[in-house]
MIZAKOL-254813 format. One line per 5 residues: number of its first residue (from 0); their letters; for each residue y negated, z negated, x of C-alpha. Coordinates in steps of 0.25 Angstrom, whole numbers, m for minus. Last residue first. Layout:
NUM) a) Y,Z,X  ...
# end
This chain:
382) xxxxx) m36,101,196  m28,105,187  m28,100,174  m15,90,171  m6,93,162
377) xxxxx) m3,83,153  13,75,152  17,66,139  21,53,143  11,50,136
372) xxxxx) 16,53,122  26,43,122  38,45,117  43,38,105  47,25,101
367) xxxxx) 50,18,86  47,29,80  49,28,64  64,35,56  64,24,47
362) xxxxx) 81,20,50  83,24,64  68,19,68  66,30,81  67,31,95
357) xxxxx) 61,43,103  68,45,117  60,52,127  58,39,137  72,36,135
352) xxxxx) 77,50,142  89,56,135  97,62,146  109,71,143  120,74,150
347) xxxxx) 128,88,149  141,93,146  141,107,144  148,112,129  137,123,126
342) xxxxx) 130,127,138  116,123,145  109,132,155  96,128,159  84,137,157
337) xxxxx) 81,135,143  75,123,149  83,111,140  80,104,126  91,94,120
332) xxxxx) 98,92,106  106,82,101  120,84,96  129,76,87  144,84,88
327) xxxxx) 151,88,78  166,93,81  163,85,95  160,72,88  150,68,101
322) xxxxx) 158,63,113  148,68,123  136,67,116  132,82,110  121,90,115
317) xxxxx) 113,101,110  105,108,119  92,117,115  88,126,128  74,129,133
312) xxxxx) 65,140,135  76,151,129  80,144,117  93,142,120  101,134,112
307) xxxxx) 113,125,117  122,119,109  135,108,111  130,102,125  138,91,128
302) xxxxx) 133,76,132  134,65,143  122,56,139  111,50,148  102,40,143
297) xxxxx) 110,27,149  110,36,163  124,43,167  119,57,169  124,70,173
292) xxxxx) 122,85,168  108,83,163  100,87,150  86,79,149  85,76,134
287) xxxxx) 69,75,131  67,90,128  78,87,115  68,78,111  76,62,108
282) xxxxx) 75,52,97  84,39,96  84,35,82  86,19,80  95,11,70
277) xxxxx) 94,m4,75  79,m7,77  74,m20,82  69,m14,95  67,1,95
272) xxxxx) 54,1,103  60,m12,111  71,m4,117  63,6,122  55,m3,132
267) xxxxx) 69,m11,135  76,4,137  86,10,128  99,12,131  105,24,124
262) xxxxx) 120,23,118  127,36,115  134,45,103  134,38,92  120,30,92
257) xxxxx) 118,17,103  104,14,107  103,4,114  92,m8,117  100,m19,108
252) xxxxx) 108,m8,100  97,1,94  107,10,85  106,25,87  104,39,79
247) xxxxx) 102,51,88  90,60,87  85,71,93  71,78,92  70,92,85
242) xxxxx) 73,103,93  61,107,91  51,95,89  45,88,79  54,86,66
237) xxxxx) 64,75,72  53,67,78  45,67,66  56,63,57  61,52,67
232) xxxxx) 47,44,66  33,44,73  36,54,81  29,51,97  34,64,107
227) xxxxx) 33,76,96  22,69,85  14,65,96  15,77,103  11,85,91
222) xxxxx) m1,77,88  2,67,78  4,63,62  17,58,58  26,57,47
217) xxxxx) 18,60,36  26,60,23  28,70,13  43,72,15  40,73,31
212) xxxxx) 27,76,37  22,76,52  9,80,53  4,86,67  m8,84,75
207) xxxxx) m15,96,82  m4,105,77  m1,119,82  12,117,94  18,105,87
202) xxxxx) 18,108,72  20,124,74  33,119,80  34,110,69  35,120,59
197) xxxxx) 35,114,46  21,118,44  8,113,39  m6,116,48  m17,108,44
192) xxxxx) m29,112,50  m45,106,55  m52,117,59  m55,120,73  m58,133,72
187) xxxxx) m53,137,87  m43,126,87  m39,130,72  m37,146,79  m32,142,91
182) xxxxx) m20,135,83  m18,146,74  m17,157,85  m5,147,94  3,145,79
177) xxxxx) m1,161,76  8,165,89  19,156,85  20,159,71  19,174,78
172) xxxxx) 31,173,84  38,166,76  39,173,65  26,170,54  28,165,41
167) xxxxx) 27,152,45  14,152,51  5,147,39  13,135,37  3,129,27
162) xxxxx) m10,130,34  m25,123,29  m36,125,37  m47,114,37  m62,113,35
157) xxxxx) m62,128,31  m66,140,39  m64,149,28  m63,161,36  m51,152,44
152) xxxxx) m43,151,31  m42,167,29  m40,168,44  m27,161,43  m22,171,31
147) xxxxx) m24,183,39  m19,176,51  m6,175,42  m7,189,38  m8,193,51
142) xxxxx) 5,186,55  14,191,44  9,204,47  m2,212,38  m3,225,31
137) xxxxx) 1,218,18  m10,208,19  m21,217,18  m28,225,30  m43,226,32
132) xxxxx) m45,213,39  m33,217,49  m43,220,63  m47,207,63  m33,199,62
127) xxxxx) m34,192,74  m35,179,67  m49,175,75  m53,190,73  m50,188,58
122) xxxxx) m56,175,55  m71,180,63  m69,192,52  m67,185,40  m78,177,44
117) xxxxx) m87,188,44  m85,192,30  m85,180,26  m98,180,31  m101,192,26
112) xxxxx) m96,191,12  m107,181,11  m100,166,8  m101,162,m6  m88,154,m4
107) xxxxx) m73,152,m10  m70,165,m16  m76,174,m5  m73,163,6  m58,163,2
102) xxxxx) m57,181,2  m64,183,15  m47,182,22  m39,189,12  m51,200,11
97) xxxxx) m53,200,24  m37,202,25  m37,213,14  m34,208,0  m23,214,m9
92) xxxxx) m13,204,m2  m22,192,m4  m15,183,8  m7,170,6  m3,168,19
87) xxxxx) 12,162,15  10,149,23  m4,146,19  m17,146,27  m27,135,20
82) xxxxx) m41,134,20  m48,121,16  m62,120,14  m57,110,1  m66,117,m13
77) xxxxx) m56,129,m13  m44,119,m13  m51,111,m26  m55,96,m23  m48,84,m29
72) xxxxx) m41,79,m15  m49,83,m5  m60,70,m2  m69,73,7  m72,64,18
67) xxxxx) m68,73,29  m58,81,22  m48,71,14  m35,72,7  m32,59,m2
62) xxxxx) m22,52,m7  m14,54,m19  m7,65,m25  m15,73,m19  m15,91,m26
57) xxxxx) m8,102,m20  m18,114,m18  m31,108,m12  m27,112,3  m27,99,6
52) xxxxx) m16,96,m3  m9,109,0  m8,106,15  m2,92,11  8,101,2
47) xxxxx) 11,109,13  17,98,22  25,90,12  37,87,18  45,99,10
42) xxxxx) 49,107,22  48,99,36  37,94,41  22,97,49  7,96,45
37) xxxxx) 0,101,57  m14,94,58  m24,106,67  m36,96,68  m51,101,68
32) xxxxx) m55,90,60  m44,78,61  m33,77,51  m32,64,47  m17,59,40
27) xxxxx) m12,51,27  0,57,18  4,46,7  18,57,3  15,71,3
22) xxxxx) 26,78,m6  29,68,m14  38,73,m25  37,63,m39  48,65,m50
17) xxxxx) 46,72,m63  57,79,m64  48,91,m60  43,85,m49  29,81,m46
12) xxxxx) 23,84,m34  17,70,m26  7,72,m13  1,60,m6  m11,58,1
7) xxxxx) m13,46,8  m27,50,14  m26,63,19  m37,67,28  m44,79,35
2) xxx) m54,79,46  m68,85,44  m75,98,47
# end
């Protein structure tokens, strides 16, 4: 086995006006062997087509994509000992699942029918789908049709597995099941993945490391704590998270942040992070807002609950300044136990504690301070 590079690479579609379309814009990032790399974005930033270039089935613009020292560029998809699971499963419906599953190593090697035989089976008891290798594709559920096309890939036991959303056809439920099943399975195998998705639920909980793309272009590469407490820019720290992180718009004022609705004091420590910069973004998780019913502190604002969602272990509040545009009110979010009562209308306090905040360029969007990770608690083992 061996890691996985790009080198620059850089994808360009021609449009039928005959303008240029980059999908994949000067892309550079290792994937270590064994490493379960989540690509992750919106719609249209370029995620599946940097699965497709590996995979062999979108050709490089420039750059290079490399396995070990191999260069992949030029060589055929069958050539690669790459397996990829697609969104839509892509199963043989006349076929029966051992035939779906045997039928790559019959075309693709002169492996005994035994062995693949064999391997079929060893596949099949991993995806919990032995006693359905006699049935076709009609017969099966969404979710065994989808363990059906993973084991396909695993028979193979390529040098990487290759998965564009392969879960999103699932409900919810059993997305969530298969995400916890996926990942023992790529521990168990210990092959390196890539794992594309717009979910960044299935980001956070699935991923080794995560890649960040937007309109073509890596933002940020990083564990998924790193990439939730330490963003490299606004667009990263917007997309991870649920609720999405808040932002208010602010000017630096000699140590203050002032924006529309209230001033924040900054510190002398935080103060220099920012220092030389006018237009500033203050950042904020909505777990980091502490909700109280007093307070006259400089981080403490007296504010009014305009929603409230329950979601059962916890409770989204959306709060409006006191003396916000009441036909329109601007509202920030915050996170509370679902256990605490909170009505629409209460007027509450809330504390927005300076060693949470995340400050950012106003006008490029860069970090210019986050969290840091080590104030992040271990458990201890018991002694």
């Amino acid at each position: 086995m061996a890691e996985l590079t790009f080198d620059h690479v850089t994808k360009v579609f021609v449009d039928d006006d005959g303008s240029d379309i980059v999908a994949v814009d000067d892309v550079s990032a290792e994937i270590e062997d064994g490493d379960f790399l989540v690509l992750v974005g919106p719609s249209g930033c370029g995620k599946s087509t940097t699965l497709r270039m590996v995979a062999g089935l979108e050709s490089i613009s420039s750059g290079e994509i490399r396995l070990g020292d191999e260069v992949l560029n030029d060589k055929k998809p069958s050539a690669r000992d790459i397996a990829m699971v697609f969104q839509s499963y892509a199963l043989y419906p006349h076929m029966t699942v051992r035939t779906n599953m045997a039928f790559g190593l019959q075309e693709s090697t002169d492996m005994p029918d035994d062995e693949i035989d064999a391997r079929v089976e060893d596949a099949a008891e991993m995806m919990g789908i032995g006693d359905l290798l006699d049935r076709k594709p009609r017969d099966l559920s969404g979710g065994q049709q989808q363990r059906v096309a993973l084991g396909r890939a695993i028979v193979r036991d390529p040098e990487v597995f290759l998965m564009d959303e392969p879960l999103s056809n699932l409900d919810a439920k059993l997305r969530s099941q298969m995400r916890t099943e996926l990942q023992r399975i790529q521990e168990d195998l210990d092959t390196t993945t890539i794992y594309v998705t717009h979910d960044q639920t299935e980001a956070m909980t699935m991923g080794d490391r995560i890649a960040v793309l937007d309109d073509g272009q890596l933002q940020q590469v990083g564990t998924p704590l790193e990439c939730y407490h330490e963003p490299n820019n606004r667009f990263v720290a917007g997309f991870i998270g649920e609720p999405s992180m808040n932002f208010f718009e602010v000017e630096n004022e000699t140590g203050t942040l002032v924006g529309q609705d209230f001033e924040y004091p900054l510190s002398t420590e935080t103060a220099k992070a920012i220092e030389g910069k006018k237009d500033v973004t203050l950042g904020i998780r909505p777990e980091d807002i502490e909700l109280t019913t007093d307070g006259d502190g400089d981080h403490d604002f007296a504010t009014t609950v305009d929603v409230v969602e329950p979601m059962g272990d916890e409770n989204n509040v959306y709060l409006a300044f006191d003396g916000s545009d009441s036909d329109e009110p601007r509202t920030f979010v915050v996170t509370v136990d679902g256990m605490r009562h909170v009505e629409s209308g209460e007027s509450v306090v809330a504390h927005i504690p300076e060693d949470a905040v995340h400050l950012f360029d106003g006008r490029t969007g860069e970090a210019l301070r986050n969290r840091r990770l080590d104030a992040v608690e271990t458990l201890e083992p018991k002694i």
